[in-house]
C-alpha positions, 0 to 999 in steps of 0.5 A: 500500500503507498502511504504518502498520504499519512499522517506525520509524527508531531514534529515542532517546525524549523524555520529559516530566514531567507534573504533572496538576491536577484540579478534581473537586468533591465533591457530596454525597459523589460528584465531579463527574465520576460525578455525572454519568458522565463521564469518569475523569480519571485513567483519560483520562490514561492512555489518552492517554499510551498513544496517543501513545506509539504513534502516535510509534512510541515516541518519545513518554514522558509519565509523570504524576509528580505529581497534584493533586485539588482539591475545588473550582472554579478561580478566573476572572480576574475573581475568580469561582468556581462553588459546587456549587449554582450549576454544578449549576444552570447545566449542567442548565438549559445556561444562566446560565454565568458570563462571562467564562468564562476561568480565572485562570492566573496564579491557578493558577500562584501556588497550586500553585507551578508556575513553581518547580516547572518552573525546578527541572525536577520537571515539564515540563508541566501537565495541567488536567483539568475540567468543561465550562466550567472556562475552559481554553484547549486549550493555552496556553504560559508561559516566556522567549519564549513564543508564541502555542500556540492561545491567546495566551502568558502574557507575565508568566511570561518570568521563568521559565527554561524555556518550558513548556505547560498543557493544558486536558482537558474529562473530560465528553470522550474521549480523542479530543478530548485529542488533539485538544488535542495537535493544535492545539498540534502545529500551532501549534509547527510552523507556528512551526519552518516560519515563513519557509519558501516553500511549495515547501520548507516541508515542514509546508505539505506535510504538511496539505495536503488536497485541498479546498485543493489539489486533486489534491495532497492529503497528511496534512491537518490537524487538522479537515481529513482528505485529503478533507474538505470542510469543518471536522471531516469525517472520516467523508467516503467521497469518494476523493480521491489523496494522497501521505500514505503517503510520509511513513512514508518520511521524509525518503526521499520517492518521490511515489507518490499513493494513493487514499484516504478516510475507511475509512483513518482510522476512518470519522469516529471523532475518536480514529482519525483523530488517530492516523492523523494524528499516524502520519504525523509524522517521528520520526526521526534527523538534520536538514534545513536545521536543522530536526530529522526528529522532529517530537516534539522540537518538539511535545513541547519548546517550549524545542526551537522 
């Protein structure tokens, strides 16, 4: 029986402080974005804060405190910035982009004073909404301690109190891919909380097993990789494969019992419903289990919890 739709253990919420940065240039008198009919970063946003507050049974409470539209391009870290006439011209010849391609964080962080505005606690995290090309990592993570949260940390924050993390949205995407974003640094801060663990105890191994890997022993998967996935991105697969991803709606109670299952379970190869369904699967309630906490959400959401 799928049990997506059961009722969650009492769990009180996590909320986190968003500060959102838009790079949106105005071209002749339209931005960016409906130059060329992408995407409203603002409208993205609030999507994605409605699915997360549902595919964490309400656990999950971003509220955006802060928004920063910039009539511009954001600096590389070679000192480059794209004008309007020479984006334009790259993106519609998809050619002559400038290299390197990555942003200057350390740019970003002097010019809108983020590091105060995290140690003061105003904000929790960062948003970064931009074009293709913009620079972004996914997600990328800052503060004492900070580690590799799918891109390399920024080590000469450490003189921050607290570890926080920037998120780089692509607005010419959907929501999909923001969760997507969210995936990868989910896999990154539980992969750390799980380091060290054997495999026959370590429950995050567990949970993205899928059955390429692990043949007749599939779970939740990860990311790129549903229950019967053969290769990267293979969500639409109609092969029925068995897995025991129904249990982990009854976490930490575990029962064993395998299902069949494919890819009518999780949206048929729509990204956006196969990462609901993933992030579905994650433990979110009380009490702890040699030390580590039952809600996953304090980890994906908290890096300083990691």
């Amino acid at each position: 029986m799928n049990k997506s739709n059961i009722s969650p253990t009492h769990t009180d919420p996590i909320k986190r402080k968003v500060l959102m940065i838009i790079h949106d240039p105005i071209i002749a008198d339209q931005k960016l974005h409906d130059v060329f009919n992408w995407n409203d970063p603002h409208e993205l946003a609030k999507e994605y804060i409605r699915d997360i507050y549902e595919c964490s049974f309400g656990v999950a409470q971003y509220e955006v405190v802060e928004r920063i539209e910039v009539d511009g391009f954001p600096v590389k870290v070679d000192g480059f910035s794209y004008t309007a006439e020479s984006f334009l011209r790259a993106w519609r010849s998809r050619s002559g982009f400038h290299v390197p391609d990555a942003v200057d964080y350390y740019a970003l962080l002097e010019e809108f004073d983020l590091i105060n505005k995290v140690d003061s606690g105003t904000i929790d995290e960062v948003w970064l909404f931009a074009f293709p090309y913009a620079g972004y990592y996914e997600s990328i993570m800052g503060g004492p301690g900070a580690f590799w949260c799918n891109a390399p940390p920024l080590t000469e924050t450490a003189y921050c109190h607290r570890r926080f993390v920037l998120m780089g949205f692509n607005y010419e995407r959907g929501v999909g891919e923001m969760l997507e974003d969210l995936g990868h640094r989910a896999e990154s801060m539980l992969a750390r909380v799980f380091r060290g663990i054997p495999d026959a105890e370590n429950l995050w191994e567990r949970f993205t097993r899928y059955d390429l890997a692990y043949p007749g022993l599939a779970e939740v998967g990860n990311v790129h990789f549903a229950p019967n996935s053969e290769r990267d991105y293979d969500w639409g697969n109609l092969r029925v494969v068995p897995s025991k991803c129904d249990d982990w709606y009854d976490f930490p109670n575990f029962s064993g019992e395998m299902r069949q299952v494919n890819s009518e379970e999780w949206g048929g190869g729509d990204i956006r419903s196969h990462h609901r369904w993933w992030f579905r699967h994650f433990p979110h309630g009380p009490g702890k289990s040699n030390g580590i906490s039952h809600n996953w959400w304090e980890y994906v959401l908290d890096p300083g919890r990691v």
